[in-house]
PDB file of N, H, CA, C and O in Angstrom:
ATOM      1  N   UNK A   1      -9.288  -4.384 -16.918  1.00  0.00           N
ATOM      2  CA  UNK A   1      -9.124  -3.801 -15.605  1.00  0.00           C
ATOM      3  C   UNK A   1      -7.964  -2.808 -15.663  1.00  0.00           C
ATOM      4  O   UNK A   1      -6.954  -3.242 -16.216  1.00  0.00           O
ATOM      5  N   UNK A   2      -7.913  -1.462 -15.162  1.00  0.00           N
ATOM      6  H   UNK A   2      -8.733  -1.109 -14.713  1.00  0.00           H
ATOM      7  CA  UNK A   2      -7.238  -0.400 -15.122  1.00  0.00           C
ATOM      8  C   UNK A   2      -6.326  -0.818 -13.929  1.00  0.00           C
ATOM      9  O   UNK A   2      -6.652  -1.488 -12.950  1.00  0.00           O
ATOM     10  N   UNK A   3      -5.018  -0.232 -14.248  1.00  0.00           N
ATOM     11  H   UNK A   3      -4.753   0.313 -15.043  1.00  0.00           H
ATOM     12  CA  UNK A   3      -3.681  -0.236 -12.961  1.00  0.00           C
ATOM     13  C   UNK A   3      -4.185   0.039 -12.040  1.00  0.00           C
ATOM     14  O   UNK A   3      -4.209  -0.792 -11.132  1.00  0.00           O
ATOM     15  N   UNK A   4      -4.647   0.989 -11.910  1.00  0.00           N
ATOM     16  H   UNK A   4      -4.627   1.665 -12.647  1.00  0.00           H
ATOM     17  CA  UNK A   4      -5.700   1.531 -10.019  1.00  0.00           C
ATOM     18  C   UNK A   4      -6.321   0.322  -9.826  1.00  0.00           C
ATOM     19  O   UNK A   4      -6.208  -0.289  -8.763  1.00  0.00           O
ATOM     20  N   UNK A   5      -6.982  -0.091 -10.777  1.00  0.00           N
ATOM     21  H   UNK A   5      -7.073   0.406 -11.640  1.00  0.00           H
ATOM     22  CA  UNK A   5      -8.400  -1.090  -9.998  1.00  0.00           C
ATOM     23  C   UNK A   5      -7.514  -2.176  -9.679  1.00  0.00           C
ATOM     24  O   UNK A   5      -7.786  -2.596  -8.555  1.00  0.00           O
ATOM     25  N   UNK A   6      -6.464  -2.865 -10.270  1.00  0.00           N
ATOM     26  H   UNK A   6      -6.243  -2.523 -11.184  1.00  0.00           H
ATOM     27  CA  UNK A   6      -5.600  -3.729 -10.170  1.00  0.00           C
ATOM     28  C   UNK A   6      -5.271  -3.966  -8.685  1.00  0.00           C
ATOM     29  O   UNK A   6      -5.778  -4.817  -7.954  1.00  0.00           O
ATOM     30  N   UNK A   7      -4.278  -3.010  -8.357  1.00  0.00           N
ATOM     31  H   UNK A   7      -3.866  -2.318  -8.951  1.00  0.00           H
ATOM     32  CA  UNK A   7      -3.943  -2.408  -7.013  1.00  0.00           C
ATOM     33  C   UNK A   7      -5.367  -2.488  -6.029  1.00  0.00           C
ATOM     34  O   UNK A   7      -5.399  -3.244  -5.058  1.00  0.00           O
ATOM     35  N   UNK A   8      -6.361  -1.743  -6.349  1.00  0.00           N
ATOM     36  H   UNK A   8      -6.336  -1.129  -7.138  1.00  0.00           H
ATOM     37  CA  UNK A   8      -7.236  -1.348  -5.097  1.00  0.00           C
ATOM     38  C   UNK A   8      -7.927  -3.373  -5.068  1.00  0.00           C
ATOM     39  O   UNK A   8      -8.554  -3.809  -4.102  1.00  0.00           O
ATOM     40  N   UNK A   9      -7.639  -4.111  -6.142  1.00  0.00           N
ATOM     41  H   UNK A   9      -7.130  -3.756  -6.927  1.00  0.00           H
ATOM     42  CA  UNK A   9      -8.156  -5.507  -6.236  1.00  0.00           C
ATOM     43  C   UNK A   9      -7.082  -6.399  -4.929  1.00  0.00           C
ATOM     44  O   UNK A   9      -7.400  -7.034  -3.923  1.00  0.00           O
ATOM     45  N   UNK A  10      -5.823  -6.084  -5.506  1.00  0.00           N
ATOM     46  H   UNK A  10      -5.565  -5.569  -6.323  1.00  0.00           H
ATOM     47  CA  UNK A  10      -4.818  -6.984  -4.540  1.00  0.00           C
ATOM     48  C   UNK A  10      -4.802  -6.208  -3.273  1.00  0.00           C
ATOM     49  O   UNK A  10      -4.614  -6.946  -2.307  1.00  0.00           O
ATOM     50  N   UNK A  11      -4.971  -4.674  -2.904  1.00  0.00           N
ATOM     51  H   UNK A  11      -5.123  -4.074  -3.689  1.00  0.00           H
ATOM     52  CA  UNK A  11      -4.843  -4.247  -1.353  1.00  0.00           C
ATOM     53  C   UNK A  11      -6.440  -5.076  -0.915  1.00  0.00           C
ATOM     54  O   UNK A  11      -6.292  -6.044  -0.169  1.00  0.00           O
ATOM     55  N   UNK A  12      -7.710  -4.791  -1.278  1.00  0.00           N
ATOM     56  H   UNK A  12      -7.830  -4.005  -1.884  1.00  0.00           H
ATOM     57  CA  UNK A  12      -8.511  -5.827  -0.839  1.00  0.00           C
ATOM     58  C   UNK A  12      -8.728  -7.410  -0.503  1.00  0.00           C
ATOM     59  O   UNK A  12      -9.481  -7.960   0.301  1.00  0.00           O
ATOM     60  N   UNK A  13      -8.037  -7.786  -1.177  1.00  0.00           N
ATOM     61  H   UNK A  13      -7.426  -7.339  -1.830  1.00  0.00           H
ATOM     62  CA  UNK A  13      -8.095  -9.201  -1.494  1.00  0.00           C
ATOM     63  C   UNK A  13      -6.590 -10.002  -0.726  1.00  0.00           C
ATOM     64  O   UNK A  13      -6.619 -11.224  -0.581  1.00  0.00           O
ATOM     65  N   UNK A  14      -5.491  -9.303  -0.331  1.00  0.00           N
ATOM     66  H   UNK A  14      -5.467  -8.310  -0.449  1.00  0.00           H
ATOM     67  CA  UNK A  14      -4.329 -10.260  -0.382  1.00  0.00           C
ATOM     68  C   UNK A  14      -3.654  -8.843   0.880  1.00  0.00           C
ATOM     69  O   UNK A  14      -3.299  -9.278   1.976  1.00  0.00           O
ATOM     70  N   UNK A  15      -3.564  -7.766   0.722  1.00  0.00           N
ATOM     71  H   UNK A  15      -3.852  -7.413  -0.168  1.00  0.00           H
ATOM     72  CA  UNK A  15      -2.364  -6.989   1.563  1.00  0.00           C
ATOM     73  C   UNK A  15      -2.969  -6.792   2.976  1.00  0.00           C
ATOM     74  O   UNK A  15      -2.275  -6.943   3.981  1.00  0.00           O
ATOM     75  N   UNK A  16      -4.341  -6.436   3.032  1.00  0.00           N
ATOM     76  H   UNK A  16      -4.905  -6.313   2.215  1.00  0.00           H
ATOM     77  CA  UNK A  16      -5.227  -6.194   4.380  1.00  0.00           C
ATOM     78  C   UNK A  16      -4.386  -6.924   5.423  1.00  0.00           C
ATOM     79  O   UNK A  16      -3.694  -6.521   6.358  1.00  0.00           O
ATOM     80  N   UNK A  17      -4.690  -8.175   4.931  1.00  0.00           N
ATOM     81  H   UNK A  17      -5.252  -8.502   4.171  1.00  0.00           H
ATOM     82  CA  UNK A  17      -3.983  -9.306   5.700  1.00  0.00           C
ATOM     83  C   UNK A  17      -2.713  -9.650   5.930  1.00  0.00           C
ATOM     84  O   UNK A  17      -2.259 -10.376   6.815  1.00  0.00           O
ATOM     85  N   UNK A  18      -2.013  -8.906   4.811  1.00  0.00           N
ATOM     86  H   UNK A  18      -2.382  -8.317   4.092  1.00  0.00           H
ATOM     87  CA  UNK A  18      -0.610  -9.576   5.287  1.00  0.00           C
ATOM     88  C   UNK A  18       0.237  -8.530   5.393  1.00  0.00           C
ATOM     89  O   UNK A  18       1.446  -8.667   5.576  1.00  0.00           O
ATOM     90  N   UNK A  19      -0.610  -6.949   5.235  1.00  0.00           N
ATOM     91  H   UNK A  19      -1.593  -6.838   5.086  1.00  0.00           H
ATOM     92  CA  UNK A  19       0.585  -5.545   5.843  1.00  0.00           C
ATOM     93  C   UNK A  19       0.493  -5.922   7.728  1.00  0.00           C
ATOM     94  O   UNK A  19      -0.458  -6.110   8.487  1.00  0.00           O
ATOM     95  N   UNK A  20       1.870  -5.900   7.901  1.00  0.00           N
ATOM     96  H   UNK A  20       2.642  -5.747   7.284  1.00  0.00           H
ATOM     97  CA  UNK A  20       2.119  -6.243   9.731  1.00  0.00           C
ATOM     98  C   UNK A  20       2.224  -4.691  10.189  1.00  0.00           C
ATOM     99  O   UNK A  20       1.814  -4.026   9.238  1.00  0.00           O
ATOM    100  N   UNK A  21       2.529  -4.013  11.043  1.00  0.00           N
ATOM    101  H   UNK A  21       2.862  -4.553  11.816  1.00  0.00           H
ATOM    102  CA  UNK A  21       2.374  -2.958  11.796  1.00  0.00           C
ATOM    103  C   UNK A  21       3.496  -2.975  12.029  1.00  0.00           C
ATOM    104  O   UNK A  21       4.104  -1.918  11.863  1.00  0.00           O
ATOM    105  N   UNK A  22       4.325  -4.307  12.564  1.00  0.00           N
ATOM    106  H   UNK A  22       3.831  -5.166  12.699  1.00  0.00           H
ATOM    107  CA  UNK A  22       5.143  -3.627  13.158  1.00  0.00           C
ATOM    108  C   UNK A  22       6.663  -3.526  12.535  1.00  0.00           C
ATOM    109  O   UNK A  22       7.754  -3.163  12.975  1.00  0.00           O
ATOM    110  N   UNK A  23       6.132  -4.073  11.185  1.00  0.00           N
ATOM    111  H   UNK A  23       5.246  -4.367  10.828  1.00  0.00           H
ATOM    112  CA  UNK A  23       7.481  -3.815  10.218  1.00  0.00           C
ATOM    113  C   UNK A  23       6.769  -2.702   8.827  1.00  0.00           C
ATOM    114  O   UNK A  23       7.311  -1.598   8.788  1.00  0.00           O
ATOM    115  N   UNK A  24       5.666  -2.939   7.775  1.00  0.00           N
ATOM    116  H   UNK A  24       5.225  -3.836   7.806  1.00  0.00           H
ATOM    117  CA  UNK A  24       5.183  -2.369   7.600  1.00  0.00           C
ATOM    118  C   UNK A  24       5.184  -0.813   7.778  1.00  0.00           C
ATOM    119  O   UNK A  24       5.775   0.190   7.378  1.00  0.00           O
ATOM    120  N   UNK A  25       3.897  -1.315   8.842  1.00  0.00           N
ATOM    121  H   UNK A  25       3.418  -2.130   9.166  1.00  0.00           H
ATOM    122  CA  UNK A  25       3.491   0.070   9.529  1.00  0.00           C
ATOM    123  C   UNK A  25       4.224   0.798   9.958  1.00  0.00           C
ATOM    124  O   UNK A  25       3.970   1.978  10.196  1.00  0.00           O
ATOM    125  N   UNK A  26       5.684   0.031  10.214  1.00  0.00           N
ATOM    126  H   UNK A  26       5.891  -0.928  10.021  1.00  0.00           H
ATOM    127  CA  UNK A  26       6.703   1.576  11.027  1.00  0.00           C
ATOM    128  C   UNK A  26       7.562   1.741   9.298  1.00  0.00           C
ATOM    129  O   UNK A  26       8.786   1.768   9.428  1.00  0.00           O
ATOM    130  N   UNK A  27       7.356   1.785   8.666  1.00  0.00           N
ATOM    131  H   UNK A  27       6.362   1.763   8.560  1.00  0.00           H
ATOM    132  CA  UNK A  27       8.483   2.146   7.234  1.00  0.00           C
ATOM    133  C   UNK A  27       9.464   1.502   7.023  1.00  0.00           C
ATOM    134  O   UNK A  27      10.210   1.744   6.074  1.00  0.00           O
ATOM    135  N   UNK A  28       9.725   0.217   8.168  1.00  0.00           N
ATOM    136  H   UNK A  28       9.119   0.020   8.939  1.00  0.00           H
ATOM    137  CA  UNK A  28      11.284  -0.082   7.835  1.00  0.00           C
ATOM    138  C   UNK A  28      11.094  -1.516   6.582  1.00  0.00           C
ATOM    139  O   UNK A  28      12.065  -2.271   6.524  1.00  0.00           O
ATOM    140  N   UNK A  29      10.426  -1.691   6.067  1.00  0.00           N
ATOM    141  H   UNK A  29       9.637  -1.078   6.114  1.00  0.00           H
ATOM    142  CA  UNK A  29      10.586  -2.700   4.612  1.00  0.00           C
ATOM    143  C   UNK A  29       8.699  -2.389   3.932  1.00  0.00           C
ATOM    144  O   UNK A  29       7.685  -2.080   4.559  1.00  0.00           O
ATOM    145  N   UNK A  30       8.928  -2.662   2.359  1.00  0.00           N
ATOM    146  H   UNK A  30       9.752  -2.913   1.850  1.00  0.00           H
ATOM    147  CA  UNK A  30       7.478  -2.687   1.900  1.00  0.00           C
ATOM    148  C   UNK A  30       7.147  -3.882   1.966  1.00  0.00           C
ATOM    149  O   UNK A  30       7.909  -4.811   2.231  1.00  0.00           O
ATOM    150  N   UNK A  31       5.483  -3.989   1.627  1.00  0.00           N
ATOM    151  H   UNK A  31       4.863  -3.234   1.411  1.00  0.00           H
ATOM    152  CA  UNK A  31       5.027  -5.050   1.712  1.00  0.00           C
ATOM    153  C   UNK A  31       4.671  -5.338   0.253  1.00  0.00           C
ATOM    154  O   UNK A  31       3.784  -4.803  -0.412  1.00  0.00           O
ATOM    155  N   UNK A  32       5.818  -6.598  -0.234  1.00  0.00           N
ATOM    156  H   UNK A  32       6.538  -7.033   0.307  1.00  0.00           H
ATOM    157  CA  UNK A  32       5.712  -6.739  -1.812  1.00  0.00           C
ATOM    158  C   UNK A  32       5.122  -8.470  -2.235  1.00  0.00           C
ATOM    159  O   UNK A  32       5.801  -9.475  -2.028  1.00  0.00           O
ATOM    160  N   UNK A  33       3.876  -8.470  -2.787  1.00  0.00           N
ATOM    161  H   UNK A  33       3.324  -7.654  -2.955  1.00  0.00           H
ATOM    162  CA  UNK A  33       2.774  -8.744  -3.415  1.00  0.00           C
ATOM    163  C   UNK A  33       3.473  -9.447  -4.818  1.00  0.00           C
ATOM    164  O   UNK A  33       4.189  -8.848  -5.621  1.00  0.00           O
ATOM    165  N   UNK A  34       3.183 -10.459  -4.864  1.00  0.00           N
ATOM    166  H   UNK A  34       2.602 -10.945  -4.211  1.00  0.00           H
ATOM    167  CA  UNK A  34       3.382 -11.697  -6.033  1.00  0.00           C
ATOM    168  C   UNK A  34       1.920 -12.400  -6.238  1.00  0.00           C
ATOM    169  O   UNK A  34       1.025 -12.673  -5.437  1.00  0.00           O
ATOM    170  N   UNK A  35       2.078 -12.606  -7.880  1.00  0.00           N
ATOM    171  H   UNK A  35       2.805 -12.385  -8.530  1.00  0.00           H
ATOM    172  CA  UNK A  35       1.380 -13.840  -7.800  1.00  0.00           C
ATOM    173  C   UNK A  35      -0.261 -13.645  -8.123  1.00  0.00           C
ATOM    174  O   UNK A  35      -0.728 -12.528  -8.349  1.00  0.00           O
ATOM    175  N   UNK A  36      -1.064 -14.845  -8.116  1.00  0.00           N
ATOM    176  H   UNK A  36      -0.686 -15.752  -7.932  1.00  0.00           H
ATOM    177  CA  UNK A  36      -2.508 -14.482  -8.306  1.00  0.00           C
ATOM    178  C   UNK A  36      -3.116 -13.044  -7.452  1.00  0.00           C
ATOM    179  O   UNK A  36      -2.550 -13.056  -6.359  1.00  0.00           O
ATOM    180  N   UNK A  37      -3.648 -12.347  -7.503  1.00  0.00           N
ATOM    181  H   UNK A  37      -4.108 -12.337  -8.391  1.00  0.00           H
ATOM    182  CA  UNK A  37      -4.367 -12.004  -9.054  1.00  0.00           C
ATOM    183  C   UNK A  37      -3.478 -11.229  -9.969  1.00  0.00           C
ATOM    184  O   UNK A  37      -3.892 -10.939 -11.091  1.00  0.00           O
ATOM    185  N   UNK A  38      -2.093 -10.814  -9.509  1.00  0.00           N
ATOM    186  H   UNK A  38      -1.757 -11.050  -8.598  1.00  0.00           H
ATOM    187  CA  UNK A  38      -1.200 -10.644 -10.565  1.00  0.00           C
ATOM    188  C   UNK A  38      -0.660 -11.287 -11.946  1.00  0.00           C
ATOM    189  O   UNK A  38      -0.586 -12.506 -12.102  1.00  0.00           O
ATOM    190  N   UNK A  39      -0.308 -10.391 -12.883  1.00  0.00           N
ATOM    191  H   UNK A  39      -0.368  -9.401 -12.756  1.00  0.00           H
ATOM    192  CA  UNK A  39       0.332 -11.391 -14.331  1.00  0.00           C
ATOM    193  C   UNK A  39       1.236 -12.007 -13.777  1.00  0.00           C
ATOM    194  O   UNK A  39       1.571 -11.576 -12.673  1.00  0.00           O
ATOM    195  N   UNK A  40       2.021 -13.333 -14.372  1.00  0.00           N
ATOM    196  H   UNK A  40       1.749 -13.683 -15.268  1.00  0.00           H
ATOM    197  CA  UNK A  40       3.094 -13.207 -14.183  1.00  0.00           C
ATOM    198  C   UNK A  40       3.982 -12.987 -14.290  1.00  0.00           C
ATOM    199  O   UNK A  40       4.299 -12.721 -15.449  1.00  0.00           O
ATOM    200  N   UNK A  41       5.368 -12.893 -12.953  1.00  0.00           N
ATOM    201  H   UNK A  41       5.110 -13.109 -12.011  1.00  0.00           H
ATOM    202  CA  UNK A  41       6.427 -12.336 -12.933  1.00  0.00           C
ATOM    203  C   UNK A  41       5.814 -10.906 -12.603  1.00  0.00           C
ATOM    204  O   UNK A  41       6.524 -10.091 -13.193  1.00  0.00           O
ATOM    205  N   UNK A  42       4.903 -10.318 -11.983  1.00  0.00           N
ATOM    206  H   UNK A  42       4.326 -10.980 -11.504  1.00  0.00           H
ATOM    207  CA  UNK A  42       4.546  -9.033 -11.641  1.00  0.00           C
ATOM    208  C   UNK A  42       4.795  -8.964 -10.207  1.00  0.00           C
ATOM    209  O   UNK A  42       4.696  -9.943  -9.467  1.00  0.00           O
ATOM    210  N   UNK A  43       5.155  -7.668  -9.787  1.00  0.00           N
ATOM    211  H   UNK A  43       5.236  -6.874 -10.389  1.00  0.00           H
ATOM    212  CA  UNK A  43       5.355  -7.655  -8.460  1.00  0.00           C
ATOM    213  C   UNK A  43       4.533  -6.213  -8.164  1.00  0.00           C
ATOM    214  O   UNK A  43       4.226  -5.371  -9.008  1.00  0.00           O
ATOM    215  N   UNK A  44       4.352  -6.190  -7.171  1.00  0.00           N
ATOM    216  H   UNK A  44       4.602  -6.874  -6.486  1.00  0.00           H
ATOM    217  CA  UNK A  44       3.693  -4.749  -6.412  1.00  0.00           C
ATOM    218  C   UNK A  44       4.211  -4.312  -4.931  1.00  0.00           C
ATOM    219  O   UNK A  44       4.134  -5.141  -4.023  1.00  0.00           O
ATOM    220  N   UNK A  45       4.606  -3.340  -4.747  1.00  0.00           N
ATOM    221  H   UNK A  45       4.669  -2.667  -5.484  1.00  0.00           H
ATOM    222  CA  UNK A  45       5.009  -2.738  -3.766  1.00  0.00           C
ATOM    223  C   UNK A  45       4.184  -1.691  -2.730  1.00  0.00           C
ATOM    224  O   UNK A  45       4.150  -0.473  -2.910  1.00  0.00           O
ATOM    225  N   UNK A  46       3.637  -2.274  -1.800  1.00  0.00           N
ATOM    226  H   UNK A  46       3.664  -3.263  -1.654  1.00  0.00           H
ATOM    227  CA  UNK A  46       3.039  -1.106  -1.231  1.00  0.00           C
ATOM    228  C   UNK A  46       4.115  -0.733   0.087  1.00  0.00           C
ATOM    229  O   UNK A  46       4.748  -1.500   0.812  1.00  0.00           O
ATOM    230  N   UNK A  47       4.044   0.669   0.074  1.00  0.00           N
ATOM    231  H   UNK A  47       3.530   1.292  -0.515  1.00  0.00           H
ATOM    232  CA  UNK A  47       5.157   1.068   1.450  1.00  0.00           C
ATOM    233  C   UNK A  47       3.855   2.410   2.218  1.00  0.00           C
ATOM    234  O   UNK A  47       2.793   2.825   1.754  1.00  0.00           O
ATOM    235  N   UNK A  48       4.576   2.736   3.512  1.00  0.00           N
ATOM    236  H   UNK A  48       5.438   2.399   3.889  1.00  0.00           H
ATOM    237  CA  UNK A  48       4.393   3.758   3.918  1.00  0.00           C
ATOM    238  C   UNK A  48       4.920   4.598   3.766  1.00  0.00           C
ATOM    239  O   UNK A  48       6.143   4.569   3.628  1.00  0.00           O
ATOM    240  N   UNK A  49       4.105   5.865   3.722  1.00  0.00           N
ATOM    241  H   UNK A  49       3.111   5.889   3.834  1.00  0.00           H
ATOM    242  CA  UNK A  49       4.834   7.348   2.822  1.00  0.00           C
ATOM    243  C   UNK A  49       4.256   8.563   3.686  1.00  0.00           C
ATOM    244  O   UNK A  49       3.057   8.833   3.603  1.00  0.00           O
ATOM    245  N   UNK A  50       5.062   9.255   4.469  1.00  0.00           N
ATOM    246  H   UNK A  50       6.035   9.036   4.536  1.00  0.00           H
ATOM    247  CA  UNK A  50       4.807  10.024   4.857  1.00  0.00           C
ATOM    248  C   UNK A  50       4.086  11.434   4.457  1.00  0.00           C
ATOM    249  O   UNK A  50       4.796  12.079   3.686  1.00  0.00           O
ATOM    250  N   UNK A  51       3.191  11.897   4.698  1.00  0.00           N
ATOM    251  H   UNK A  51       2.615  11.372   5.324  1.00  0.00           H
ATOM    252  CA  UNK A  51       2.214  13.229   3.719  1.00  0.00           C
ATOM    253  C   UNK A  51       2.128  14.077   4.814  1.00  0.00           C
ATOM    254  O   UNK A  51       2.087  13.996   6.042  1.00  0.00           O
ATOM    255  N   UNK A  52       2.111  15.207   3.642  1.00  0.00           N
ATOM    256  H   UNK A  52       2.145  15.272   2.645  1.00  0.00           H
ATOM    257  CA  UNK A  52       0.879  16.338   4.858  1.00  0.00           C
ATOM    258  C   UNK A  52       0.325  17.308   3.586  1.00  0.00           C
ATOM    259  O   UNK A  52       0.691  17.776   2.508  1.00  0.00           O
ATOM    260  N   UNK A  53      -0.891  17.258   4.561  1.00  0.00           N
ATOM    261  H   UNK A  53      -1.188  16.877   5.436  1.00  0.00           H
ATOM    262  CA  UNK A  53      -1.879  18.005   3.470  1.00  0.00           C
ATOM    263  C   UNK A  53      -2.531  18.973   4.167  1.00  0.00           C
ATOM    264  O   UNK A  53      -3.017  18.705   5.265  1.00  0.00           O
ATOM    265  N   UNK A  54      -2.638  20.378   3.552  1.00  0.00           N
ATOM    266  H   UNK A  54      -2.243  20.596   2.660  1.00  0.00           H
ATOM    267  CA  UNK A  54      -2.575  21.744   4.401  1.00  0.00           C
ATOM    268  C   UNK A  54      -1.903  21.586   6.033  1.00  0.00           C
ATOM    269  O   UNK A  54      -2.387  21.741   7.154  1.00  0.00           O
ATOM    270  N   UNK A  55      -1.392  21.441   5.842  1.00  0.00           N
ATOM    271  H   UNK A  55      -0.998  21.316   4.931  1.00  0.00           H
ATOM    272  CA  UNK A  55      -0.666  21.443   7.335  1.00  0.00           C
ATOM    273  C   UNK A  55      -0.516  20.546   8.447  1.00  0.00           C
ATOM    274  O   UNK A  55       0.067  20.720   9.518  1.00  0.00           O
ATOM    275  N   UNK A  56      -1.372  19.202   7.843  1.00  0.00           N
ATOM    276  H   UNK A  56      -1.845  19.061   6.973  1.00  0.00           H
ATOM    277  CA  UNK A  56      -1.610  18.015   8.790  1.00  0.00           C
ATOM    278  C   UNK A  56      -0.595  17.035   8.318  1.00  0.00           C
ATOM    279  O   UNK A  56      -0.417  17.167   7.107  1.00  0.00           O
ATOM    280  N   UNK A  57       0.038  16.219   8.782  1.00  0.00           N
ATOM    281  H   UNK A  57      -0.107  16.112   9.766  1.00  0.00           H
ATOM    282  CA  UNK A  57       0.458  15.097   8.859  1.00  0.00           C
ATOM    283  C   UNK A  57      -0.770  14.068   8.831  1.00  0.00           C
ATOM    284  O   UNK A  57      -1.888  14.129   9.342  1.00  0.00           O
ATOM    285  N   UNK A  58      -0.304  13.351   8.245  1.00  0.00           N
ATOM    286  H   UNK A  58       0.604  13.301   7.829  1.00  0.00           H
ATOM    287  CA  UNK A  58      -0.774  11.915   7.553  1.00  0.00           C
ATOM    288  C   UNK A  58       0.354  10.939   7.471  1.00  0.00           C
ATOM    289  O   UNK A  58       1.523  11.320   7.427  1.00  0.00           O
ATOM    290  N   UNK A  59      -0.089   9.339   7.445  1.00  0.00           N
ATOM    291  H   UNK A  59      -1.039   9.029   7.481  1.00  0.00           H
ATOM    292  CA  UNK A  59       0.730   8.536   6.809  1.00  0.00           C
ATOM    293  C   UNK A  59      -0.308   7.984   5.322  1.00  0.00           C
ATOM    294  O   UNK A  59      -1.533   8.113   5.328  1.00  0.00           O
ATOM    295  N   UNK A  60       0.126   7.645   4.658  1.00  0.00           N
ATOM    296  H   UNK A  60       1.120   7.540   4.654  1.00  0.00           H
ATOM    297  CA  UNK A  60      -0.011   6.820   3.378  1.00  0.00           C
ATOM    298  C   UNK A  60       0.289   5.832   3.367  1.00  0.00           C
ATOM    299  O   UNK A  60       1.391   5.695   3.899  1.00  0.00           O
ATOM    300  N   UNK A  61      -0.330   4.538   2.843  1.00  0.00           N
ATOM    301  H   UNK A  61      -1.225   4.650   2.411  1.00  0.00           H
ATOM    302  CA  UNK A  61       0.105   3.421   2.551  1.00  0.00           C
ATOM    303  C   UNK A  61       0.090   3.640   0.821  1.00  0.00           C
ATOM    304  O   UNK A  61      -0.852   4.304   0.389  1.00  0.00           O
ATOM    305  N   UNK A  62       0.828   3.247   0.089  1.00  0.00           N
ATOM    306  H   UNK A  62       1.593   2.707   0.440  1.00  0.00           H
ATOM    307  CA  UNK A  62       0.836   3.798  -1.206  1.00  0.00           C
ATOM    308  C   UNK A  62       1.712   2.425  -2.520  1.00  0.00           C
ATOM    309  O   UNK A  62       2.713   1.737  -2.323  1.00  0.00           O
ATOM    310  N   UNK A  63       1.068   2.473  -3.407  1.00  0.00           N
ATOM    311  H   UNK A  63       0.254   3.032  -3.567  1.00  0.00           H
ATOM    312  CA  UNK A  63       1.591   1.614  -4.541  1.00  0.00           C
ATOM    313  C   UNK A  63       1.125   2.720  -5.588  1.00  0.00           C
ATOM    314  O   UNK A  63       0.133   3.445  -5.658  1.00  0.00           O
ATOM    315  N   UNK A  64       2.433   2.516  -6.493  1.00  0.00           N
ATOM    316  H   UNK A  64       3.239   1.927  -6.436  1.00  0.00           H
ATOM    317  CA  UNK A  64       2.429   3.022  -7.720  1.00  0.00           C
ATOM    318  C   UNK A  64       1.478   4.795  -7.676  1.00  0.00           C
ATOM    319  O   UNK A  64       0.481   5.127  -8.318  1.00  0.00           O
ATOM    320  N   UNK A  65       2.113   5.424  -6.890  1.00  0.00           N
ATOM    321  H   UNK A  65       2.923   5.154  -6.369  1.00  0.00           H
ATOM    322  CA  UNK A  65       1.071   6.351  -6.445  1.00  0.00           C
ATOM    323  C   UNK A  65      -0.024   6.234  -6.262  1.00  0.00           C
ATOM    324  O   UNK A  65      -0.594   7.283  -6.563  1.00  0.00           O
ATOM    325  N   UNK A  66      -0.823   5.345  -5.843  1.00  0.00           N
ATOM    326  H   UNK A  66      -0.360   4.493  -5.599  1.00  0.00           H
ATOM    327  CA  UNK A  66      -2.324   5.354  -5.691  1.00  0.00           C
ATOM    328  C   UNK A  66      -2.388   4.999  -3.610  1.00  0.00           C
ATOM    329  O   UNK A  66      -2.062   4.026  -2.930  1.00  0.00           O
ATOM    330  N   UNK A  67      -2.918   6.228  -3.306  1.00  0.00           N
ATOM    331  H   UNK A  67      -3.183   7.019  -3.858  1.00  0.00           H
ATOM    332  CA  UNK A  67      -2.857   5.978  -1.813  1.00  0.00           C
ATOM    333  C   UNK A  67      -3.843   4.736  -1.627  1.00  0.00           C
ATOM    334  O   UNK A  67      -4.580   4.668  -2.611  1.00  0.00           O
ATOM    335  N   UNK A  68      -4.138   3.595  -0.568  1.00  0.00           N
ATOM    336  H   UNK A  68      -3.539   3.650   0.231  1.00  0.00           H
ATOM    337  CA  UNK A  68      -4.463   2.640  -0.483  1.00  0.00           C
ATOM    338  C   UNK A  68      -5.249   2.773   0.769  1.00  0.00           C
ATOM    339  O   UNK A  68      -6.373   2.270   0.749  1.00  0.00           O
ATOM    340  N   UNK A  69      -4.996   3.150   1.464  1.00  0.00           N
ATOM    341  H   UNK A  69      -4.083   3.558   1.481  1.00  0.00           H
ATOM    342  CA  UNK A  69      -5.002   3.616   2.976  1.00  0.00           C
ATOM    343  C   UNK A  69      -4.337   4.829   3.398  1.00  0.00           C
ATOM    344  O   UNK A  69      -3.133   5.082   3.354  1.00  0.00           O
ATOM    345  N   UNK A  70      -5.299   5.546   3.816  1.00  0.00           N
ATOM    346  H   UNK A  70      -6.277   5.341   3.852  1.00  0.00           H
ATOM    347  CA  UNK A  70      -5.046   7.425   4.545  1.00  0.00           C
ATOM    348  C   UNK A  70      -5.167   6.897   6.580  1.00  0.00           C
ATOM    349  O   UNK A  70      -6.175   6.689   7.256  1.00  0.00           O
ATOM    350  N   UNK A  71      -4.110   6.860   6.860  1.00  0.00           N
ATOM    351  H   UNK A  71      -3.291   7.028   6.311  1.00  0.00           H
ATOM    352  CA  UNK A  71      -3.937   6.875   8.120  1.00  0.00           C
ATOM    353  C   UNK A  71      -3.711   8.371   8.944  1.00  0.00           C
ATOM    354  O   UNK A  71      -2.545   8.726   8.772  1.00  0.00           O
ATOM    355  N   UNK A  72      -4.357   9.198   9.653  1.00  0.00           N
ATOM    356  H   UNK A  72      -5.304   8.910   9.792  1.00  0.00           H
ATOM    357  CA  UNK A  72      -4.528  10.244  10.425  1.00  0.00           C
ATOM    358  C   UNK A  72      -3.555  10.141  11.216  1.00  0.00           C
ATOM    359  O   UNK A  72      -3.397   9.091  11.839  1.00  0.00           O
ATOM    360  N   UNK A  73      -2.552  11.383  11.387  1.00  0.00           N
ATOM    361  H   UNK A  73      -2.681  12.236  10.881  1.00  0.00           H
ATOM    362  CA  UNK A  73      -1.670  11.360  12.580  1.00  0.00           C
ATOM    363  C   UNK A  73      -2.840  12.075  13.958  1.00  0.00           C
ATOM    364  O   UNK A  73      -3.919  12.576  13.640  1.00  0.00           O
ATOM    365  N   UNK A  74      -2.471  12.009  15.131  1.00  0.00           N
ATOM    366  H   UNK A  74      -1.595  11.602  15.390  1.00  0.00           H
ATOM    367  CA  UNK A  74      -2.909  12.186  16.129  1.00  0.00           C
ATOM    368  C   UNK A  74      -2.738  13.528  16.202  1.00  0.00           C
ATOM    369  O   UNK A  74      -3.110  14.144  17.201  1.00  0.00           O
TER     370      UNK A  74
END
């Protein structure tokens, strides 16, 4: 299994559920991932990351550079 698929395995399986909105979702801490289906002693970090692409604002949810979730600003 490749680092991407790794990641896109634990945001399916384990972060869906446990990224909160209202700590999370506003940037103020990441949401860091231990444990099965990780090796051990592995950790993963997903945060929110602010983007813009041609001229739009976006948020990112993002690990190890691999966006996870593309959230649309209004």
């Amino acid at each position: 299994m490749s680092r991407e698929d790794l990641i896109w395995a634990v945001w399916d399986e384990r972060c869906i559920y446990a990224w909160k909105a209202e700590t999370h979702g506003r940037g103020l801490e990441p949401l860091v991932i231990q444990g099965p289906p990780l090796p051990p002693h592995e950790v993963l970090e997903f945060r929110l990351e602010f983007a813009n692409e041609s001229g739009r604002p976006y948020d990112a949810i993002v690990c190890e550079g691999v966006i996870v979730e593309r959230i649309e600003m209004p």
